[in-house]
C-alpha positions as CSV (number, residue, x, y, z in Angstrom):
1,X,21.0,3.0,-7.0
2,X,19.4,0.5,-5.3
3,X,17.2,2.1,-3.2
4,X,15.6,4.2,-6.6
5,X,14.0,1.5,-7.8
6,X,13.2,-0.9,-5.0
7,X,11.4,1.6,-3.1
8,X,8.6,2.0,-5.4
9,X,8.9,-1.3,-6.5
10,X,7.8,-2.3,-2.9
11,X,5.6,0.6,-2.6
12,X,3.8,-1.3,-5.8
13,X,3.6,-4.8,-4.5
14,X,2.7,-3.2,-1.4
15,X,-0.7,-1.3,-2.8
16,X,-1.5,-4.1,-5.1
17,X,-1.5,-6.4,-2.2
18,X,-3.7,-4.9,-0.4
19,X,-6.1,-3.8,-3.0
20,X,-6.2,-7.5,-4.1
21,X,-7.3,-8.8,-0.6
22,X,-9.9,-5.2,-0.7
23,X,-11.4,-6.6,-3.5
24,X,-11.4,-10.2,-2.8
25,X,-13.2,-9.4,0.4
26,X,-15.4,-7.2,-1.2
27,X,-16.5,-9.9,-4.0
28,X,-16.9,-12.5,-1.7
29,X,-19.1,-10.6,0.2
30,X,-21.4,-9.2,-2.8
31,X,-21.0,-12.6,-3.8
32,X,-20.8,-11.6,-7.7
33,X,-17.7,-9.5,-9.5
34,X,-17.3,-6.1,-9.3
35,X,-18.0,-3.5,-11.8
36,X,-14.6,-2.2,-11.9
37,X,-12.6,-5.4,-12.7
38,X,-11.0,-3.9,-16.3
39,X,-9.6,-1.4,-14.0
40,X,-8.4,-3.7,-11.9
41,X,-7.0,-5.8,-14.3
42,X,-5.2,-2.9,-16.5
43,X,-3.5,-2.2,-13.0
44,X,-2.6,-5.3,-12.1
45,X,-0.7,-5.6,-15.6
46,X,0.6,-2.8,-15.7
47,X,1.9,-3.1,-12.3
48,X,3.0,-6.7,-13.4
49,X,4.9,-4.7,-16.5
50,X,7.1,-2.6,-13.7
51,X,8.1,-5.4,-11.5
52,X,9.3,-7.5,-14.3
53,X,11.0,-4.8,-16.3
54,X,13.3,-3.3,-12.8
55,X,14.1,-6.5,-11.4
56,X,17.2,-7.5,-13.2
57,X,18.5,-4.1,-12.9
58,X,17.5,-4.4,-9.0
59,X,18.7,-7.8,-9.1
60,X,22.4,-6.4,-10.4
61,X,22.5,-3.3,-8.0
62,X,22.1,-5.9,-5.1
63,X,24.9,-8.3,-6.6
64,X,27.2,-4.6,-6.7
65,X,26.0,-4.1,-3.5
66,X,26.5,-7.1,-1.9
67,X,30.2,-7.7,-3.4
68,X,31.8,-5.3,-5.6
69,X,34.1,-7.5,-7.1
70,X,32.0,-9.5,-8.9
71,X,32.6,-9.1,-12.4
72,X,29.0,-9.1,-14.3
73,X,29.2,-10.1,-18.0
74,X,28.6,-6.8,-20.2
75,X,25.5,-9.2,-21.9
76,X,23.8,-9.7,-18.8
77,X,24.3,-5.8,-18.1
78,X,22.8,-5.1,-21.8
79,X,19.6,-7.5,-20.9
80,X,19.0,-5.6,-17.7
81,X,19.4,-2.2,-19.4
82,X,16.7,-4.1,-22.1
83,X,14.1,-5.0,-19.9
84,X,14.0,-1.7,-18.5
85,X,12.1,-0.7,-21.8
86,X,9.7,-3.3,-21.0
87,X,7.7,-0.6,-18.7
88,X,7.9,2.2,-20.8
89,X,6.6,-0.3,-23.9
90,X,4.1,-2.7,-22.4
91,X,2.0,0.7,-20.5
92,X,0.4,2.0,-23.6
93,X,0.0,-1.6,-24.8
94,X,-2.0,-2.1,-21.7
95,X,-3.8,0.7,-21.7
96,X,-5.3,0.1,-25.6
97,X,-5.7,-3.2,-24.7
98,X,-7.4,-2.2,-21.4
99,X,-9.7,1.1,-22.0
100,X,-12.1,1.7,-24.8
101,X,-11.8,5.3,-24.6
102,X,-7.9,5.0,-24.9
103,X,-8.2,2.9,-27.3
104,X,-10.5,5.0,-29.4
105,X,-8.4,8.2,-28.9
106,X,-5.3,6.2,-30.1
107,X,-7.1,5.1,-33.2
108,X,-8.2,8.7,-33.7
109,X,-5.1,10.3,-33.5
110,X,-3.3,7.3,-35.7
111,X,-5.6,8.6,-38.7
112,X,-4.9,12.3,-38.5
């Protein structure tokens, strides 16, 4: 349970951290922004999209964890189970919003 989603979770922050400082270094030393920032950006987001979306369902697997005893209202088990959708919806949101080329390939295959 716990350890499914908290793994890459922290695998996640983990990369994103460090590619944030990479890249801060990097444009303070060029001393203007980097070419690749809309990839950057469309990571960031959708990295943003996966943290938010597993954290009550990490946040419940701990409370389990922690003491089973606790009863946990069937609503707040319903939003968890909800917000779990938020990855699998926001990504290609992200992505059209992000890349041109997706974009474009989206809008193509929308009018076949």
């Amino acid at each position: 349970g716990l350890l499914t989603a908290a793994v890459p979770m922290i695998a996640t922050i983990t990369a994103n951290s460090a590619l944030l400082i990479k890249v801060f270094r990097l444009t303070r030393r060029l001393g203007e922004a980097l070419p690749n920032r809309g990839a950057i950006v469309m990571m960031l987001w959708v990295s943003f999209a996966f943290v938010i979306s597993w954290a009550p369902t990490i946040a419940l697997w701990t409370i389990e964890a922690w003491d089973g005893t606790i009863a946990i209202s069937p609503r707040i088990i319903l939003f968890s189970r909800y917000c779990l959708t938020i990855n699998v919806v926001s990504n290609p949101i992200i992505y059209v919003l992000s890349n041109r080329s997706f974009k474009n390939f989206v809008v193509n295959m929308l009018r076949m």
